[in-house]
KEMAR-20941 format. One record per residue (C-alpha): residue number from 1; x, y, z; residue in three letters. Coordinates in Angstrom, 2 decimals. Layout:
% residues N
+-----+---------+---------+---------+------+
: pos :       X :       Y :       Z : code :
+-----+---------+---------+---------+------+
: NUM :       X :       Y :       Z :  ALA :
...
+-----+---------+---------+---------+------+
***
This chain:
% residues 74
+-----+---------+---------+---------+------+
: pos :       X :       Y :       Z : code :
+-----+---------+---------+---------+------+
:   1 :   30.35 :   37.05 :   -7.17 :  UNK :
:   2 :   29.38 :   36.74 :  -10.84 :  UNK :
:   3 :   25.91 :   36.61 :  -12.03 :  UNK :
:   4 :   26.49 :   32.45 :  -12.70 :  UNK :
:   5 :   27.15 :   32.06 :   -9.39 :  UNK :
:   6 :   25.12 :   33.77 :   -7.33 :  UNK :
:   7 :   22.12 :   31.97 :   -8.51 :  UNK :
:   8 :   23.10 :   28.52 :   -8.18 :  UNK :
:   9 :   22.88 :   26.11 :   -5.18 :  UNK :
:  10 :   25.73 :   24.40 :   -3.39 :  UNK :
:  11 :   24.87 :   20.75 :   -2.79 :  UNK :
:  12 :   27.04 :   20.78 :   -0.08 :  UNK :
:  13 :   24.94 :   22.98 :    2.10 :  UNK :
:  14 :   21.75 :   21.20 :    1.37 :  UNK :
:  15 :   20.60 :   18.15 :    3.92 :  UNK :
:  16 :   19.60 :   15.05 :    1.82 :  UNK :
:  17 :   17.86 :   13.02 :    4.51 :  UNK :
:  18 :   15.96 :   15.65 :    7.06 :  UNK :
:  19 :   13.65 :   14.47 :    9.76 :  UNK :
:  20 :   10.50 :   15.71 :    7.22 :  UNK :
:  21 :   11.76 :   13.37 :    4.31 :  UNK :
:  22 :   12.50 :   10.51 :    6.60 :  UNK :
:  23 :    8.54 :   10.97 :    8.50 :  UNK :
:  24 :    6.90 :   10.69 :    5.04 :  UNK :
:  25 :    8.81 :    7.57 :    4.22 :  UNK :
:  26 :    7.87 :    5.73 :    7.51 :  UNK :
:  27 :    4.51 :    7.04 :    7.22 :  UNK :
:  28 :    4.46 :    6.11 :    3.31 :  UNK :
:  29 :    5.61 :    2.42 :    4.44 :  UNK :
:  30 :    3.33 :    1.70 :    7.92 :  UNK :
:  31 :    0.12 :    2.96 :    5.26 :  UNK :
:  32 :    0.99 :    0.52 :    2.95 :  UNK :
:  33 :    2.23 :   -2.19 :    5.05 :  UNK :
:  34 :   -1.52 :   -1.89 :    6.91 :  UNK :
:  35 :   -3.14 :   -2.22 :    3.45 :  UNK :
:  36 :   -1.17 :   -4.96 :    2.48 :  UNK :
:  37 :   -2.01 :   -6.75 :    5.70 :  UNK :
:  38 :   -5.61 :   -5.98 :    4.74 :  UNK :
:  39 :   -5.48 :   -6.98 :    1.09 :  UNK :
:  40 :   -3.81 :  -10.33 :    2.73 :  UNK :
:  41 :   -6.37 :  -11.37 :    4.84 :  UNK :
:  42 :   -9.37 :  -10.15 :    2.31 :  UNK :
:  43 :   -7.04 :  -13.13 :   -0.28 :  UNK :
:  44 :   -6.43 :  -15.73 :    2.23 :  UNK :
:  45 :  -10.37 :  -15.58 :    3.47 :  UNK :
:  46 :  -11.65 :  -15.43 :    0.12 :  UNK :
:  47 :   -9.34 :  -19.00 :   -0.24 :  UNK :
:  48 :  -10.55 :  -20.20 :    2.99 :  UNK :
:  49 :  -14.10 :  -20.11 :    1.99 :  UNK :
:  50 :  -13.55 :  -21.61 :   -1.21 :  UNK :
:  51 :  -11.64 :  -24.91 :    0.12 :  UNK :
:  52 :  -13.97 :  -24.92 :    2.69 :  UNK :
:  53 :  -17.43 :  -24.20 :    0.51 :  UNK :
:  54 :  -15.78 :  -27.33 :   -1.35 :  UNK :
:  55 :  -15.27 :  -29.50 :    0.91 :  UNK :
:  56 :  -18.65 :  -29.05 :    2.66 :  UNK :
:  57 :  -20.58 :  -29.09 :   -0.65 :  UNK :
:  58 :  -21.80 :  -25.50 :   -0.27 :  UNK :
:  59 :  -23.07 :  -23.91 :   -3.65 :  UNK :
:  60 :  -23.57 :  -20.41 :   -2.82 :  UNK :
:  61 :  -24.50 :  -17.42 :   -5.17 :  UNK :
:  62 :  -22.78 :  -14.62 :   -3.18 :  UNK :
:  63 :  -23.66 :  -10.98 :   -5.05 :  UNK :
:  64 :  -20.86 :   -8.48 :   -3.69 :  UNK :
:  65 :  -20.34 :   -5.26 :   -5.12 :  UNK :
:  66 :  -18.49 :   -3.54 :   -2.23 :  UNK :
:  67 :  -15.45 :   -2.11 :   -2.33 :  UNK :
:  68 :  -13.99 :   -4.46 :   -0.45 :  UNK :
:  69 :  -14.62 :   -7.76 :   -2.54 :  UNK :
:  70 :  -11.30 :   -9.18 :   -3.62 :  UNK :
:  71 :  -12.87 :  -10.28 :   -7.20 :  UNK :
:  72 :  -13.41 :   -6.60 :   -8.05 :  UNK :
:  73 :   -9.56 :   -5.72 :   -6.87 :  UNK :
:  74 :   -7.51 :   -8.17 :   -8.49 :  UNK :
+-----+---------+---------+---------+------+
***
């Protein structure tokens, strides 16, 4: 064994997809999928309300500076 090749790494031996990579990729997508639901509902309420403050001749001035307000996300 020469000094080149006692320090390198056989790809061969190595596991690309292990059961730790393939956990943190379904975790990675169910946490985004559930924010994207969120995110989803936060845009299609804040659209709701608007047709709806339209159509009933609501003028409301609505201050919101919570983390959750879609105007301060988008």
């Amino acid at each position: 064994m020469t000094i080149a090749t006692s320090y390198s790494y056989s790809y061969s031996d190595r596991r690309i997809f292990d059961l730790k990579t393939l956990l943190e990729a379904v975790r990675f997508i169910i946490v985004n999928f559930i924010l994207a639901f969120i995110l989803f509902f936060l845009i299609v309420e804040e659209f709701e309300w608007r047709i709806f403050s339209t159509k009933e001749g609501i003028n409301d001035k609505v201050i919101d500076f919570t983390s959750w307000n879609v105007k301060t996300l988008i």
